[in-house]
C-alpha positions in Angstrom: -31.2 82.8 29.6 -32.2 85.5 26.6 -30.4 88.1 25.6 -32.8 90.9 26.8 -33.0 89.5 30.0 -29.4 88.8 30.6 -28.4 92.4 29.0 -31.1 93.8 31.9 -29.6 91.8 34.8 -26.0 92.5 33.7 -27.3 96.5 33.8 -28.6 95.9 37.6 -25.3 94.6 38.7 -23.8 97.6 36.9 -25.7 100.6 39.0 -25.4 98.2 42.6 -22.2 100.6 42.0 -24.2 103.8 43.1 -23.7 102.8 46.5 -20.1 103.3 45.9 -20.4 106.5 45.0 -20.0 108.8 47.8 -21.7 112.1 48.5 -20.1 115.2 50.4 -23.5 115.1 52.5 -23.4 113.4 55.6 -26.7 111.6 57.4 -29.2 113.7 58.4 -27.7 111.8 62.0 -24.3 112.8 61.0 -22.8 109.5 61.4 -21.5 109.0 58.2 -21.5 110.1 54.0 -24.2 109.4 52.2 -23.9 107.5 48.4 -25.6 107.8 45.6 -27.9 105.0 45.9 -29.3 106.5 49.7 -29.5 110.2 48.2 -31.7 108.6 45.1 -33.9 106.8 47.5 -34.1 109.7 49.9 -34.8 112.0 47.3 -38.0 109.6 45.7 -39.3 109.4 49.1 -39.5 113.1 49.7 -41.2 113.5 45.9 -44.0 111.2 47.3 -44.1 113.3 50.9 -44.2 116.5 49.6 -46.3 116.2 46.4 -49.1 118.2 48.0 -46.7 121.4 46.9 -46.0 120.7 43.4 -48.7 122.0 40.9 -50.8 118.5 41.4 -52.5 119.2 37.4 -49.2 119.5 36.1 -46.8 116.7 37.7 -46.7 112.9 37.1 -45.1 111.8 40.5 -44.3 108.5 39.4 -42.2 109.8 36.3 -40.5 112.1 39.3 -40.3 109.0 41.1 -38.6 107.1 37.9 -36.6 110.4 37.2 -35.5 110.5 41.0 -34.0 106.7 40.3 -32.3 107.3 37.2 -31.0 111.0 37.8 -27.7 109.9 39.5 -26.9 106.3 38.2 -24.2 108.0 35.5 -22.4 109.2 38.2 -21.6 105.2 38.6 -18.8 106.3 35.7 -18.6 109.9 36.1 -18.6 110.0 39.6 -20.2 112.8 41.6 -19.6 116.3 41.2 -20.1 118.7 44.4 -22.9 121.0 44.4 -20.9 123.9 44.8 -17.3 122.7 42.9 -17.5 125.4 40.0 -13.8 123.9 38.4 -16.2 120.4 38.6 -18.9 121.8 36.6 -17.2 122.9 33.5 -16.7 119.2 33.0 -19.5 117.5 34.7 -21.6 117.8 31.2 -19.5 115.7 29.3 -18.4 113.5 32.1 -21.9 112.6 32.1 -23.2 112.4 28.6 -20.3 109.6 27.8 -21.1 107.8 31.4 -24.4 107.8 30.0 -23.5 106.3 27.2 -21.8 103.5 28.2 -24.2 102.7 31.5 -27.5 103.1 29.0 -26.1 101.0 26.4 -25.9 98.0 28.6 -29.7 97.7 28.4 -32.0 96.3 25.3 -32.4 99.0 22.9 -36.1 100.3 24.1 -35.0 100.2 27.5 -32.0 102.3 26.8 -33.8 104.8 25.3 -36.8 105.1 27.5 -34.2 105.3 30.5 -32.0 108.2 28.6 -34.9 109.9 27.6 -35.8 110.4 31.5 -32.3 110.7 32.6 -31.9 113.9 29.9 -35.7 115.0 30.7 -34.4 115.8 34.3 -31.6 116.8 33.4 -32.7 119.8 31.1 -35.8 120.5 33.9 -37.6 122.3 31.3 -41.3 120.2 31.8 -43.1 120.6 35.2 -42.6 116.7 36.0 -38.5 117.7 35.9 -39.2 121.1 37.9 -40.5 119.3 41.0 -37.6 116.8 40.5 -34.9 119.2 40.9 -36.9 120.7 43.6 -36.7 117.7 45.5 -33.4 116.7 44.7 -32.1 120.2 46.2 -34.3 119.5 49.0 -32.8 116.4 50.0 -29.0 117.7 50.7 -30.3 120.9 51.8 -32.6 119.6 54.4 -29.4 117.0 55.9 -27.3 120.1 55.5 -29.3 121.9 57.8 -29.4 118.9 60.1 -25.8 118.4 60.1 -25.2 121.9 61.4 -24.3 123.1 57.9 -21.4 120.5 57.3 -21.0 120.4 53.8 -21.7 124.0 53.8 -18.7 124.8 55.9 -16.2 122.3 54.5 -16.9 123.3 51.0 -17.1 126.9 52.1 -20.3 127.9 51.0 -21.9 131.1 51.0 -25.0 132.0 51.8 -25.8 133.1 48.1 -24.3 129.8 46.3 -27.0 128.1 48.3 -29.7 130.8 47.5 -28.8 130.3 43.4 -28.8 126.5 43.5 -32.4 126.3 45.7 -34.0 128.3 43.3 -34.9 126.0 41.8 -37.3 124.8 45.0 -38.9 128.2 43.8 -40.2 127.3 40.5 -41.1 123.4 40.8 -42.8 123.5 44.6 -43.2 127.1 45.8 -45.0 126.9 48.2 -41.9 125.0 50.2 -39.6 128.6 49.3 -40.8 130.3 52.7 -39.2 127.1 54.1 -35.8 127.3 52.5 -35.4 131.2 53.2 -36.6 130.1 56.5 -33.5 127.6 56.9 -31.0 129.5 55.0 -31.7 132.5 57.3 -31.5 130.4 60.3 -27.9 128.6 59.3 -26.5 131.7 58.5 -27.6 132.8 62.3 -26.3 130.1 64.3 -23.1 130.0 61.8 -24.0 127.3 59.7 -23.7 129.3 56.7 -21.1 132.1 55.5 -23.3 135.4 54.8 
């Protein structure tokens, strides 16, 4: 076997670890956390539904798709870091930039740096391809949330706003799906999903 090939396979094995990796979001059926690997594939599939509401002369959905794959895999090191854990935050950045360089080394050199390339493109959501990425990937826990009767809302004790400041970004990279989100945060704070 060649060196590229067996650096790429070796790299495979490494991320099968994202199904590890559990989520605080539960199912949409409730039945269980979700890992990394299921939130990543969840999330892709809703950027492929719901591309009719990003800006459609702006947004390469199969470099959202590829960004949707490769978004989560450092948390395979880092682990992953609640939504709403503010104490997680002020170290998730570096957590994650030396994950990143361990994971992305594993690859052959191109490959590592087309793959962190993407990885920091979504991160930074500056281009509109990385807007509709983190649009989707809010949507994806938001929309179980809902369906799980605010769960991870209530055990991580979210309030209403918390949730209102992290799905703005819905707002900028598919707006036409924000009546939707007030819609559902408006509802979960009425039938006590979520804290006012």
């Amino acid at each position: 076997m060649n060196e590229r090939l067996s650096r790429q396979l070796a790299f495979l094995v490494e991320v099968d670890h994202m199904k590890n990796v559990l989520r605080r979001t539960l199912l949409a059926d409730g039945s269980r956390r979700e890992n990394d690997a299921e939130h990543s594939w969840h999330f892709a599939l809703m950027a492929m539904i719901l591309c009719e509401y990003a800006d459609q002369d702006k947004v390469d959905l199969n470099r959202v798709i590829q960004m949707a794959l490769v978004h989560d895999l450092v948390e395979v090191y880092a682990g992953d870091t609640f939504a709403y854990d503010e104490e997680g935050y002020e170290s998730k950045q570096e957590r994650e930039e030396l994950a990143a360089d361990r994971l992305f080394a594993i690859l052959p050199e191109d490959q590592e740096s087309a793959i962190r390339t993407l990885w920091e493109e979504f991160d930074r959501e500056e281009t509109p391809d990385a807007q509709y990425a983190a649009a989707m990937d809010r949507m994806q826990p938001f929309l179980n949330n809902y369906m799980t009767q605010g769960h991870t809302w209530k055990t991580g004790n979210v309030t209403k706003e918390k949730v209102l400041r992290r799905m703005r970004r819905v707002r900028q990279g598919a707006p036409e799906l924000w009546p939707f989100v007030e819609f559902v945060i408006e509802d979960s704070v009425k039938k006590g999903y979520l804290k006012e």
